[in-house]
SEZA-276412 format. One record per residue (C-alpha): x, y, z. Coordinates in nm, 2 decimals, padded with zeros to 4 digits. Example, Ala and Ser with C-alpha at 12.3 -4.5 7.8 and 13.67 -1.06 7.14 Angstrom:
<pts>
{pt {01.23, -00.45, 00.78}}
{pt {01.37, -00.11, 00.71}}
</pts>
This chain:
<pts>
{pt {31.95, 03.63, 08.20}}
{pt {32.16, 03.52, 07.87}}
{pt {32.10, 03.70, 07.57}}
{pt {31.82, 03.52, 07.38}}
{pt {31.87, 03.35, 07.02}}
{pt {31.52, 03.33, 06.84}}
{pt {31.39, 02.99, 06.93}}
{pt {31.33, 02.91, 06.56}}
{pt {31.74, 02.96, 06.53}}
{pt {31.83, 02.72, 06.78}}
{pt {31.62, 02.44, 06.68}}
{pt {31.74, 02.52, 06.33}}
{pt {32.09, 02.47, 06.41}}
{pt {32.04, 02.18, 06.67}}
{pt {31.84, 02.01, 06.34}}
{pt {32.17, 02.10, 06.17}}
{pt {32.39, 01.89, 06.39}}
{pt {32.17, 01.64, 06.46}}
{pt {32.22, 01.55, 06.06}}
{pt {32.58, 01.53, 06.10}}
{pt {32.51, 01.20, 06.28}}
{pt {32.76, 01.27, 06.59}}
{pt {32.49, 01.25, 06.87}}
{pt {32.44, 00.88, 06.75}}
{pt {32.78, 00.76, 06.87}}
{pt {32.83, 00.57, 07.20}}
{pt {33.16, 00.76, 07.27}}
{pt {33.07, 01.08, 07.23}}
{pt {32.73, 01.06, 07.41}}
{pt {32.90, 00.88, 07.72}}
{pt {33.18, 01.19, 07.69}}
{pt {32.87, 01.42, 07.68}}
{pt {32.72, 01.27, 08.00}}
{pt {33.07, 01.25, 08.20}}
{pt {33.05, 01.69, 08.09}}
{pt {32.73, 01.69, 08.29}}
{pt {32.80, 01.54, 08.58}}
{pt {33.15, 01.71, 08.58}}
{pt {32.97, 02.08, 08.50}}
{pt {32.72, 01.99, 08.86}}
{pt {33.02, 01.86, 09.08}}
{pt {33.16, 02.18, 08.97}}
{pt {32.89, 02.37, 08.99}}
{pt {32.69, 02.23, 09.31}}
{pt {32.74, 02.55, 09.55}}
{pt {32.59, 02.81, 09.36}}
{pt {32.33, 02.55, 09.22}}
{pt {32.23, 02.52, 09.60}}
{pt {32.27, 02.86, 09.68}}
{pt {31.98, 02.92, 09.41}}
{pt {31.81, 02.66, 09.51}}
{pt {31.80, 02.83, 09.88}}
{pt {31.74, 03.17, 09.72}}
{pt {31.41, 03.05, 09.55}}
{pt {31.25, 02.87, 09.76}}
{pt {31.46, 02.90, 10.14}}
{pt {31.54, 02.54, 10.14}}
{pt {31.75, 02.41, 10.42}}
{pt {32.09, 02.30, 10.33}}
{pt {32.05, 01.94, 10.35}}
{pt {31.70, 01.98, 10.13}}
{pt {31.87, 02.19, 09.89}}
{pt {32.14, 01.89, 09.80}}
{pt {31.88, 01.71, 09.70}}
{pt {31.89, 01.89, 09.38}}
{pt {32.22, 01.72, 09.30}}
{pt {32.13, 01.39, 09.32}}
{pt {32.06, 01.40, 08.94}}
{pt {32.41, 01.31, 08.98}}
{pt {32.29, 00.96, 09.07}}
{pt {32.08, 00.94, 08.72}}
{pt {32.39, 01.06, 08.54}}
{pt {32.64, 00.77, 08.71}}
{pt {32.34, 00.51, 08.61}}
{pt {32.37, 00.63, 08.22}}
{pt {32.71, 00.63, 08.23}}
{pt {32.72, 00.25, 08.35}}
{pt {32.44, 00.11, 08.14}}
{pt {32.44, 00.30, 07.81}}
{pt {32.65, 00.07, 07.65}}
{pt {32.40, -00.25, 07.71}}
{pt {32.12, 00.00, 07.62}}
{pt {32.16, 00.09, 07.30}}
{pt {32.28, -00.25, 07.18}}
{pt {31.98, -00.39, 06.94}}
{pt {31.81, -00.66, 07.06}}
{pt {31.79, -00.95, 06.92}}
{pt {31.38, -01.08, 06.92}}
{pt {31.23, -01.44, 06.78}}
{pt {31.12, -01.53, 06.38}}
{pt {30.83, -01.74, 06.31}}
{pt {30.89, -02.04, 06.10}}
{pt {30.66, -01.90, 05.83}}
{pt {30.97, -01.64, 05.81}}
{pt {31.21, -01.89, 05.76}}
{pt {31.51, -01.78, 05.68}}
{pt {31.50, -01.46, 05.89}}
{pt {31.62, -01.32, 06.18}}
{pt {31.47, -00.93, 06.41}}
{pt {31.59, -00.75, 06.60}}
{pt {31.47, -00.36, 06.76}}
{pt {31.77, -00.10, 06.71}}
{pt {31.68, 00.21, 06.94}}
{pt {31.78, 00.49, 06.76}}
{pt {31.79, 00.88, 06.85}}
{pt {31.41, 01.08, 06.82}}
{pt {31.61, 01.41, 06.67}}
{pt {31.57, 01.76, 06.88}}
{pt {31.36, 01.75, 07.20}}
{pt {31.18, 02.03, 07.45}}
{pt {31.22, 02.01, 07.81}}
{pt {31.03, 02.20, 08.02}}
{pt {31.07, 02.19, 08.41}}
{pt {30.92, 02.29, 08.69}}
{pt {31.00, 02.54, 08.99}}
{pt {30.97, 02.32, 09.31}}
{pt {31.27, 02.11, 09.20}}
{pt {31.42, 02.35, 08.95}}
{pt {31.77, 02.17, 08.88}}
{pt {31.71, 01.81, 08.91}}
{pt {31.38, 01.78, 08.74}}
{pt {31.54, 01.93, 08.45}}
{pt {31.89, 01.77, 08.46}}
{pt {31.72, 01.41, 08.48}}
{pt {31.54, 01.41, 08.20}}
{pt {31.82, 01.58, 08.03}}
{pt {32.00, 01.27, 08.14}}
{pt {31.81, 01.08, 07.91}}
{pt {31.80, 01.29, 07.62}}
{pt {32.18, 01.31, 07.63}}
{pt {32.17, 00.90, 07.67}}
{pt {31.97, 00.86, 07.40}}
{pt {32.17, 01.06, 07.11}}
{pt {31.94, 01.35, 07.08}}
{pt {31.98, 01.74, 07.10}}
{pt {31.80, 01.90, 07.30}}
{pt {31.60, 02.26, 07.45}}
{pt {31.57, 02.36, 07.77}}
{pt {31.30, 02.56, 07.95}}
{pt {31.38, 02.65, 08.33}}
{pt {31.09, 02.75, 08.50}}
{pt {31.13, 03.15, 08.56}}
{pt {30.93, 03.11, 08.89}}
{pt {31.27, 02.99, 09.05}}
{pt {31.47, 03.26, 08.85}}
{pt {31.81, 03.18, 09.06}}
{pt {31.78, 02.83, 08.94}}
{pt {31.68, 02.93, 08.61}}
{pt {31.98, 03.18, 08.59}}
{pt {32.22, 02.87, 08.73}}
{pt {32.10, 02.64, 08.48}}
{pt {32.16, 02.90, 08.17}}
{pt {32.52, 02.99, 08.28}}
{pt {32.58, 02.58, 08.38}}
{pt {32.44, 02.47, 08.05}}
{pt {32.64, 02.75, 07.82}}
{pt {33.01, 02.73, 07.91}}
{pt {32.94, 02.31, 07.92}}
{pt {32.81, 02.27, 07.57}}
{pt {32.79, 02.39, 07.21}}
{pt {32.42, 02.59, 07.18}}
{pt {32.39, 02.34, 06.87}}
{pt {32.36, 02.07, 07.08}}
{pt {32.21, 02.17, 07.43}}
{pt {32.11, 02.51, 07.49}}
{pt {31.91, 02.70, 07.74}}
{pt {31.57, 02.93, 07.69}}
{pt {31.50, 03.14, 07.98}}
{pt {31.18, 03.37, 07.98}}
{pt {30.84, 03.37, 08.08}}
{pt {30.53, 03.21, 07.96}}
{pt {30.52, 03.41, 07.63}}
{pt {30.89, 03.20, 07.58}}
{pt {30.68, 02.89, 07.66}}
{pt {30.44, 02.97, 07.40}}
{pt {30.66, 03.02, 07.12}}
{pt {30.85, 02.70, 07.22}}
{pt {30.52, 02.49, 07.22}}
{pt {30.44, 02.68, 06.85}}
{pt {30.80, 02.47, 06.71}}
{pt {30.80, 02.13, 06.58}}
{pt {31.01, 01.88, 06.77}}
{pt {31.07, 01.51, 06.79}}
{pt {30.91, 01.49, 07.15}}
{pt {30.87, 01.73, 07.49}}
{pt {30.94, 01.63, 07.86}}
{pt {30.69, 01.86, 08.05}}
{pt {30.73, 01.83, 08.43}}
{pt {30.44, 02.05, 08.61}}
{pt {30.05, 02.13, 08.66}}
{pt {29.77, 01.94, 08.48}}
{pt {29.61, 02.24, 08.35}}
{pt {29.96, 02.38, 08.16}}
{pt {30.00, 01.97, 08.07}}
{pt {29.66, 02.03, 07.87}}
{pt {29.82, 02.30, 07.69}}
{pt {30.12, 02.11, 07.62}}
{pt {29.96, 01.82, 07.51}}
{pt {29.71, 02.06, 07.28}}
{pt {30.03, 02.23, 07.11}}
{pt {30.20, 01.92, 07.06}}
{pt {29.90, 01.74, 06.88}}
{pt {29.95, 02.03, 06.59}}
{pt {30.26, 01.85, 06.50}}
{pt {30.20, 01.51, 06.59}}
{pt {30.47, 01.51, 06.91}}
{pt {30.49, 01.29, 07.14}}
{pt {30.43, 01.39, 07.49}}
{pt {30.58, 01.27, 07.84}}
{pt {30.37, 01.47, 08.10}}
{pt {30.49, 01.44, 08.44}}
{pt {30.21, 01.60, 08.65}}
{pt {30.01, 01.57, 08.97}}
{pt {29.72, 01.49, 09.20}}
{pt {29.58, 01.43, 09.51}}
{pt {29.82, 01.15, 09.63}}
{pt {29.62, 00.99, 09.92}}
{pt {29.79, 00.81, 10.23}}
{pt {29.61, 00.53, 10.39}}
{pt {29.68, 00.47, 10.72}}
{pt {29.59, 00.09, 10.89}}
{pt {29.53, 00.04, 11.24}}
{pt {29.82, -00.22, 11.20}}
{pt {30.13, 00.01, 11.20}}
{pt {30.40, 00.08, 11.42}}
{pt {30.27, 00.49, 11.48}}
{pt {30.56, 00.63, 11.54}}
{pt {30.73, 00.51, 11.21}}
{pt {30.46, 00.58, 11.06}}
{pt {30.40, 00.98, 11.18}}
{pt {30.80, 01.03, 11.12}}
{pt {30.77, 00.89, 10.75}}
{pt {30.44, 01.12, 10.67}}
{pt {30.53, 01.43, 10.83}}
{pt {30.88, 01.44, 10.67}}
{pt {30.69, 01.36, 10.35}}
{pt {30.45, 01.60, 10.33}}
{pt {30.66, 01.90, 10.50}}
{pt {30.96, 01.85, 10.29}}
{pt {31.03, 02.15, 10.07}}
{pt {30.74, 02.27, 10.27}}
{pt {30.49, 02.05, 10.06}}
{pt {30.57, 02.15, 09.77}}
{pt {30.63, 01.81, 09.62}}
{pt {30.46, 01.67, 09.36}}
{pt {30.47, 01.27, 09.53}}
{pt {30.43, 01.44, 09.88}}
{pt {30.08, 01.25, 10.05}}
{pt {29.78, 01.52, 09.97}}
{pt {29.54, 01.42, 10.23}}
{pt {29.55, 01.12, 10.52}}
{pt {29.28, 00.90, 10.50}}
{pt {29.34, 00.71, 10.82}}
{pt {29.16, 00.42, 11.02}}
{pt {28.92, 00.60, 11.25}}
{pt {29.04, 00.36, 11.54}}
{pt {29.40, 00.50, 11.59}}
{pt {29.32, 00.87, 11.43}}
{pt {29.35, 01.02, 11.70}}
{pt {29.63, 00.84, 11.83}}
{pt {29.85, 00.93, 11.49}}
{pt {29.77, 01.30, 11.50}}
{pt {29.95, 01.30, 11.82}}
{pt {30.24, 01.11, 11.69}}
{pt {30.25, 01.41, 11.39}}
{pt {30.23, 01.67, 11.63}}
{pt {30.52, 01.54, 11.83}}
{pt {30.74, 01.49, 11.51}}
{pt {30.65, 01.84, 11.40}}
{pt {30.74, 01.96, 11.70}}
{pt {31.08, 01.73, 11.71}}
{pt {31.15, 01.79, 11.34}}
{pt {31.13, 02.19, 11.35}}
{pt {31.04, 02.31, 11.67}}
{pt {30.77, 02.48, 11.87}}
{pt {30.83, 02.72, 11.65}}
{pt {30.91, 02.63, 11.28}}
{pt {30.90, 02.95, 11.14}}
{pt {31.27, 03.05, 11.32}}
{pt {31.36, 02.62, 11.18}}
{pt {31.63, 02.63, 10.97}}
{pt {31.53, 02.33, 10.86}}
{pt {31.15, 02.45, 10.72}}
{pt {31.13, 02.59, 10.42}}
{pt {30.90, 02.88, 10.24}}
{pt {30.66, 02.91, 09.97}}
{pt {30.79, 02.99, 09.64}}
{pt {30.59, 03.29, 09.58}}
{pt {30.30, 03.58, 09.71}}
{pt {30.10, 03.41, 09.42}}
{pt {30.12, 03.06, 09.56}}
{pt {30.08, 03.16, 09.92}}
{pt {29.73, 03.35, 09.85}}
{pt {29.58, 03.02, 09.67}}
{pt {29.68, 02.84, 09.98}}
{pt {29.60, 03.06, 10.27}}
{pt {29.20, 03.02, 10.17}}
{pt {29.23, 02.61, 10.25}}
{pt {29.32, 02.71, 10.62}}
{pt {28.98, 02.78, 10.65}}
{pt {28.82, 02.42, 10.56}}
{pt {28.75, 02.19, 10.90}}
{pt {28.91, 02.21, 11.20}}
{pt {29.27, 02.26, 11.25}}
{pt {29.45, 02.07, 11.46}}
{pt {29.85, 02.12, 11.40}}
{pt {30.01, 02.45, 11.29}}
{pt {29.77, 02.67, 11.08}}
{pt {30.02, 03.01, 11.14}}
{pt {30.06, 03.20, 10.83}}
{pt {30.33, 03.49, 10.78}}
{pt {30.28, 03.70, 10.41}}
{pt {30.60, 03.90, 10.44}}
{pt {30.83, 03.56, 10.46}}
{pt {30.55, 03.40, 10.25}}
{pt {30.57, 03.11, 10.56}}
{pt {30.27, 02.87, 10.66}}
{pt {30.33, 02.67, 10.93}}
{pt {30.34, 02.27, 10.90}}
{pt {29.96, 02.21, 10.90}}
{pt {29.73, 01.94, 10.99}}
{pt {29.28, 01.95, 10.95}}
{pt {29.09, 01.77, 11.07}}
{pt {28.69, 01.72, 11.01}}
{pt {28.70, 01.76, 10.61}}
{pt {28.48, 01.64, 10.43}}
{pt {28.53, 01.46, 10.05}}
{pt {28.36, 01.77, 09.90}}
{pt {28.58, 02.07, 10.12}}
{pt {28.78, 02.29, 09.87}}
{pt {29.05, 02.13, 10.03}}
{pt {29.00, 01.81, 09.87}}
{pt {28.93, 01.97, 09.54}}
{pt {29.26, 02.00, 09.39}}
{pt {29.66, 01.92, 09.46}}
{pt {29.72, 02.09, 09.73}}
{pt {30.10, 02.17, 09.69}}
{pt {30.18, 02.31, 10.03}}
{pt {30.21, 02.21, 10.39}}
{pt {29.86, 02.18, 10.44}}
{pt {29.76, 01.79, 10.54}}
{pt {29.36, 01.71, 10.54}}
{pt {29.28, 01.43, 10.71}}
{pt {29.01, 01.20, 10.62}}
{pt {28.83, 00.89, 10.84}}
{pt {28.75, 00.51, 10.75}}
{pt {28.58, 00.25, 10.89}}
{pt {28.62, 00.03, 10.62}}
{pt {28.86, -00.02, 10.35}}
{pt {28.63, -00.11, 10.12}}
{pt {28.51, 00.21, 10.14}}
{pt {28.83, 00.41, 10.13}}
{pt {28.92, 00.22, 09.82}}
{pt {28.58, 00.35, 09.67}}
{pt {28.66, 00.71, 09.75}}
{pt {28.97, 00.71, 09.60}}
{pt {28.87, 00.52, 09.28}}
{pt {28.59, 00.84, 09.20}}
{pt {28.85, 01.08, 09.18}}
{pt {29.14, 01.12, 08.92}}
{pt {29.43, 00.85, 08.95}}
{pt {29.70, 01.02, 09.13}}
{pt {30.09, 01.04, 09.07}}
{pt {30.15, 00.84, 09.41}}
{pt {29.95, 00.61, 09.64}}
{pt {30.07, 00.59, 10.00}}
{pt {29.96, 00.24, 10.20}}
{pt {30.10, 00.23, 10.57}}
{pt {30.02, -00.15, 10.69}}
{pt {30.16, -00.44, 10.80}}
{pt {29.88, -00.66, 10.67}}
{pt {30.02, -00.86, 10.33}}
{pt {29.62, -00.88, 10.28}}
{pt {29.56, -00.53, 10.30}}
{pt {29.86, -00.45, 10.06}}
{pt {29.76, -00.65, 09.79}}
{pt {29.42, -00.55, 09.78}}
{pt {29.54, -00.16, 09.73}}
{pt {29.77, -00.27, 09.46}}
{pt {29.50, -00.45, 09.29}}
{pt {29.17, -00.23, 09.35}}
{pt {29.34, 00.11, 09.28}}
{pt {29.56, 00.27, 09.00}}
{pt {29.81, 00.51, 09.04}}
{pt {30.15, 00.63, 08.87}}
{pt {30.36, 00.47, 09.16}}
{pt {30.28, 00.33, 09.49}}
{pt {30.52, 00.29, 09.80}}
{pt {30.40, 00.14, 10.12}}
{pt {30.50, 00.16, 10.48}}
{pt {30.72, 00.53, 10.33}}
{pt {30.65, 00.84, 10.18}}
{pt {30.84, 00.98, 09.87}}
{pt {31.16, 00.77, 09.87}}
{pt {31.03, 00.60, 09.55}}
{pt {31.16, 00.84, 09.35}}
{pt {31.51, 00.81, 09.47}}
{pt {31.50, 00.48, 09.31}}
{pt {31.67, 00.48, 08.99}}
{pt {31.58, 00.12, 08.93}}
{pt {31.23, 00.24, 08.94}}
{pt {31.04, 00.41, 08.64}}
{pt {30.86, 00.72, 08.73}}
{pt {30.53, 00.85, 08.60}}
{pt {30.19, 00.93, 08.62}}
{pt {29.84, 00.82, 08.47}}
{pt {29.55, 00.96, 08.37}}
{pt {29.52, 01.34, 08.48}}
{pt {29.87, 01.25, 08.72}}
{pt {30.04, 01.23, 08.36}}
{pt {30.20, 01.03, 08.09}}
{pt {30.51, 00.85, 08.02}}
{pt {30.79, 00.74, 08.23}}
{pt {31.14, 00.80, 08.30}}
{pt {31.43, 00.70, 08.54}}
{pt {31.69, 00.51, 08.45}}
{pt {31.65, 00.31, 08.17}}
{pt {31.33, 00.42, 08.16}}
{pt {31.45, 00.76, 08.07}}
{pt {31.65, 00.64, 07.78}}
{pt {31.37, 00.43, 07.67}}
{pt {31.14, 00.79, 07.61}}
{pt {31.40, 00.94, 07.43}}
{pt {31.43, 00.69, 07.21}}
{pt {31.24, 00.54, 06.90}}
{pt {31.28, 00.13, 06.89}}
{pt {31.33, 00.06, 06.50}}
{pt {31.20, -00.29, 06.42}}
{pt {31.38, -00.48, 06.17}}
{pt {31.32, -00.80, 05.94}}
{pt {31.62, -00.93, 05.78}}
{pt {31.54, -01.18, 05.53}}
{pt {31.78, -01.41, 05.32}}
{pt {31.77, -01.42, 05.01}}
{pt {31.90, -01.81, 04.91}}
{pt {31.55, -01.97, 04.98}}
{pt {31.21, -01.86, 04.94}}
{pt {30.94, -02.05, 05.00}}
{pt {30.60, -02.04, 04.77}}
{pt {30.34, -02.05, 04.96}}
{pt {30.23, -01.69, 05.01}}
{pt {30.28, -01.65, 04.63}}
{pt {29.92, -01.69, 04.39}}
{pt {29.79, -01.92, 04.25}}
{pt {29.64, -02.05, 04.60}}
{pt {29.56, -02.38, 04.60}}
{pt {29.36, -02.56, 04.89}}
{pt {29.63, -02.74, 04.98}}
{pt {29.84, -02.35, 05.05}}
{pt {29.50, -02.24, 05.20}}
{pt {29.49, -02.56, 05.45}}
{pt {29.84, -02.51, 05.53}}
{pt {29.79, -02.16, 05.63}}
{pt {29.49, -02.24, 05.85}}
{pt {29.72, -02.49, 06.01}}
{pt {30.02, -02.20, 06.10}}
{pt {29.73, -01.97, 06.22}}
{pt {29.51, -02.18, 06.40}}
</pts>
């Protein structure tokens, strides 16, 4: 743990620079960026190795963390077209004119992330903070205290504390942050604490991105190809052993080939970690006693069919699948958030569609179908933050693609452009000339100035 500044310090002196102007230019932020990327390339074992430490990640799940390194590469290539002002249309009635929308820098920003992607869901929406001229605060979560730690010592011998620094702690640390003024805050985590953020933000008027959660349901059609189908859920839902906030919450799945799938998962578990995933190297563990006691109780709801093995001293629960839930089982109450898959029956997908629409709007809606029909009634009957069909999770992954919630799954979007676009504040401007002006907007109005102006409106 670094030795703390008081938090009213830091934002002091990042307030400080920030007047000086420098974060505005193009250079130095693209010099900035190229720092980052070069601090992770640099950096990437021991930010894997903490990774593996907090949460026992495989190898190959653990380098996810450093695809952030794709977000950074994006920046680099596109800042220069991004922060070009755009150049809009002029009515006639503002003849001789011309508009155009400058973004400009919001000042010093909070970034809070979360534990079950500790590195990347912090260094991509730093990303766009750095992209879009602004300092900036950043608030590992001290659940995954490697990653935390990595971050700190990553984050202090790459930039001046003025600019970007680092504030470890607990949530006491999170309070005091949330008691400062700044010019917005990223908060990537649960919708409870994203209450709490919002609340502490409305004292000063800042703007909030929330990146939260839900109960991300994963329809399943009869007309699929099964075993694509079983291979893209299970890795979905047991990646980082559930504990992803996209990852499909519950299976609501055609009654006629239920059965049939729930075989296909079984095999894939089985092919993906073996008969017995707790010796996998490739499975990995809950990320504390705390979490693994909220989710040991929702073993008890229906009828397990897949996995249900629990081990407290390696805080392990196998890859699970229930059966013979019900919409109002604890179960189905909240994000689950571990490897723990309900599954859920339809005759109709009329229905279906109604169940889902009663509950909160989720972060992701999964469609697995080849009916063009089917699709496009689930894109235009239900709301979500993202949808992908015929996969699980890869939607994130695409840069192209802004990524958010709505309703309770969040607010605000980022990716790509998208994450420059949050960090930024698009300044409108009216340039007028001053050789002509016309008089008809100028008293006394005459019916002829009043006809002509029901003429431009109408």
């Amino acid at each position: 743990m670094l030795t703390q500044v008081p938090v009213t310090d830091i934002i002091r002196k990042q307030r400080d620079f920030f007047a000086t102007g420098k974060t505005k230019d193009v250079k130095w932020r693209l010099e900035q960026l190229k720092r980052l990327k070069q601090a992770v390339v640099d950096d990437q074992e021991a930010i894997i190795k903490a990774v593996q430490a907090d949460l026992g990640r495989p190898e190959f799940e653990a380098y996810f963390e450093i695809a952030a390194i794709g977000e950074i590469n994006y920046a680099i290539k596109h800042l220069k077209s991004w922060v070009k002002p755009k150049k809009v249309g002029v009515g006639l009635e503002q003849f001789p004119a011309s508009a155009k929308i400058y973004p400009e820098p919001l000042g010093v920003v909070l970034i809070i992330s979360p534990w079950n992607y500790p590195f990347q869901l912090l260094i991509s929406p730093l990303v766009g903070a750095i992209a879009g001229g602004n300092c900036a605060v950043l608030k590992p979560s001290e659940i995954a205290a490697h990653t935390s730690s990595a971050i700190a010592n990553l984050i202090q011998k790459t930039f001046d504390p003025a600019y970007i620094a680092v504030v470890e702690g607990d949530a006491d640390t999170s309070k005091a942050l949330l008691a400062e003024k700044f010019d917005h805050i990223f908060f990537t985590g649960g919708t409870a604490i994203g209450k709490i953020v919002m609340e502490a933000a409305a004292k000063h008027l800042t703007p909030v991105t929330l990146e939260l959660g839900g109960k991300n349901p994963c329809i399943v059609d009869a007309d699929v190809n099964l075993n694509y189908t079983a291979k893209r859920i299970t890795w979905g839902k047991y990646l980082n052993a559930g504990q992803t906030c996209i990852a499909p919450d519950y299976l609501l799945v055609d009654r006629r080939i239920k059965s049939d799938l729930l075989t296909e998962v079984q095999k894939c578990v089985a092919d993906f970690y073996g008969q017995e995933p707790e010796k996998s190297p490739d499975y990995a563990r809950i990320i504390s006693h705390r979490h693994f006691d909220r989710l040991v109780p929702l073993l008890k709801d229906g009828k397990i069919v897949i996995g249900g093995q629990t081990r407290p001293e390696d805080k392990y629960i196998a890859p699970t699948v229930i059966d013979g839930v019900s919409w109002d089982s604890p179960v189905m109450e909240e994000e689950i958030f571990g490897p723990i898959l309900p599954v859920l029956e339809y005759q109709d997908l009329n229905d279906a569609i109604a169940q889902i629409n009663a509950r909160p709007k989720p972060l992701a809606l999964y469609l697995f179908s080849h009916n063009k029909q089917k699709q496009q009634q689930i894109l235009q009957q239900t709301s979500s933050g993202g949808v992908c069909i015929n996969d699980t999770v890869m939607q994130f992954q695409n840069t192209e693609l802004p990524f958010g919630g709505v309703g309770n799954s969040g607010m605000g979007r980022y990716h790509g452009k998208a994450s420059f676009d949050t960090f930024s504040n698009f300044k409108s401007v009216l340039n007028k000339k001053l050789w002509f002006d016309a008089n008809l907007r100028y008293p006394p109005y005459s019916n002829f100035k009043l006809s002509l102006l029901k003429g431009i409106i109408g």
